[in-house]
C-alpha positions in Angstrom: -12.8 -46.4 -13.6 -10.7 -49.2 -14.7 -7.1 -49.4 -13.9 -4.3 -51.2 -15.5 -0.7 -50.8 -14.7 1.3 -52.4 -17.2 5.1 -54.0 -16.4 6.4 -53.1 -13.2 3.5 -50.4 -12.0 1.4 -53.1 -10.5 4.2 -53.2 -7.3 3.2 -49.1 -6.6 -0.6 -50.8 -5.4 -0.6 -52.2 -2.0 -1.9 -55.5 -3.0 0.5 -55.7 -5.9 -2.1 -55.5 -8.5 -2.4 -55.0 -12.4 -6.0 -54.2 -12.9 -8.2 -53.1 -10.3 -11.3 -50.4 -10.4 -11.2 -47.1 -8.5 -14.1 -44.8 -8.0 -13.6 -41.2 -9.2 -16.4 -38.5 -7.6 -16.7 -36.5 -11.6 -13.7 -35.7 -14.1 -10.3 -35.4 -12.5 -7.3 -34.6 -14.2 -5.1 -37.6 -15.1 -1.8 -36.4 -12.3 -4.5 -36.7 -9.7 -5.5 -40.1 -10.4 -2.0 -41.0 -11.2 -0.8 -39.5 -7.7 -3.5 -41.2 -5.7 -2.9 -44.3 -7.4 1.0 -44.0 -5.7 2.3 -44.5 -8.7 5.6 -42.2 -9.7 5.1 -39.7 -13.0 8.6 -40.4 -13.7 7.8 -44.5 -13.9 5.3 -43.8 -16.4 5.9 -43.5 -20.4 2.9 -44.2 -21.9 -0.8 -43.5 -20.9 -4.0 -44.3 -22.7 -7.5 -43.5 -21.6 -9.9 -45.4 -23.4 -7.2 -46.7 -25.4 -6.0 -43.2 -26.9 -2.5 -42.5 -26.2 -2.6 -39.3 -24.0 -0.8 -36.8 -22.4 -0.3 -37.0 -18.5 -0.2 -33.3 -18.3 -3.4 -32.2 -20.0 -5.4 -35.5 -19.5 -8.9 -35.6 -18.0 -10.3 -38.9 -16.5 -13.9 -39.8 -15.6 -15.1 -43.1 -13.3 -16.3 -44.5 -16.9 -13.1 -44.7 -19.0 -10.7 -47.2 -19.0 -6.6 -46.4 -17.7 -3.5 -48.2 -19.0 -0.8 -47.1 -17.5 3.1 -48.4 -18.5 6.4 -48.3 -18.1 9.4 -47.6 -19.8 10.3 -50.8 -21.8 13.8 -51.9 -23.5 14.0 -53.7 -27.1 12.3 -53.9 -29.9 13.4 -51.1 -31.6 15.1 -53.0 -34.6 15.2 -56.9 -34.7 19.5 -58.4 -34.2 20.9 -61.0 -35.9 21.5 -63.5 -33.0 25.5 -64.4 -31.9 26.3 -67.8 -31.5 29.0 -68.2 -28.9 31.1 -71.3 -28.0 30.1 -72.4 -24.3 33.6 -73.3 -23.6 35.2 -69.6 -25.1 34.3 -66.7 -27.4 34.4 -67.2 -31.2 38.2 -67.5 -32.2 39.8 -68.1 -28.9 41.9 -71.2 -29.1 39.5 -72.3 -26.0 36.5 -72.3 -28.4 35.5 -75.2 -29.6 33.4 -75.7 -33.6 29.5 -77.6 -33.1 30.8 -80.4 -34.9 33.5 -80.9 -32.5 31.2 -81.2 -29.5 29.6 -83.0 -31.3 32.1 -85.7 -32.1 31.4 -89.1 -30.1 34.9 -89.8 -28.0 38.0 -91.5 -29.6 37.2 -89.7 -33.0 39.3 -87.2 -34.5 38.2 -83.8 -34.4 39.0 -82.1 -37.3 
């Protein structure tokens, strides 16, 4: 079977890697494979055998299929608009300074 662990997962293999094949001996349910692997349940949020999305629970996996295993991610849920902070203070503080006067070459006045 082919393996993938997606994200972090690849640190549960001894050698620390992200795709790798393992032999199964005939269909084993998907826990099994997951629990050899050494690979925590609760690390794991999304599974697909042969692509499919599945469920860890009533899975069955055979040494032919494909297994994509990953974590859970953060982001992407809804695009932000991006903040622009001063480097010198937040927006507003009297520390703050505008782009154009960072800008400004010395000995000019800063308006």
């Amino acid at each position: 079977m082919h393996v993938h662990l997606g994200g972090h997962l690849a640190f549960y293999d001894p050698q620390r890697r992200s795709r790798f094949e393992v032999h199964l001996d005939g269909e084993t349910a998907l826990l099994e494979v997951i629990r050899r692997l050494g690979v925590p349940e609760a690390e794991i949020a999304l599974a697909a055998v042969n692509r499919q999305v599945v469920a860890l629970e009533e899975a069955r996996v055979g040494d032919a299929d494909r297994l994509d295993l990953y974590p859970p991610m953060s982001g992407g849920a809804q695009p932000r608009r991006a903040r622009r902070f001063s480097p010198i203070g937040p927006p507003g503080s009297s520390r703050g300074a505008s782009a154009s006067a960072r800008r400004s070459p010395p000995g000019r006045a800063r308006r």
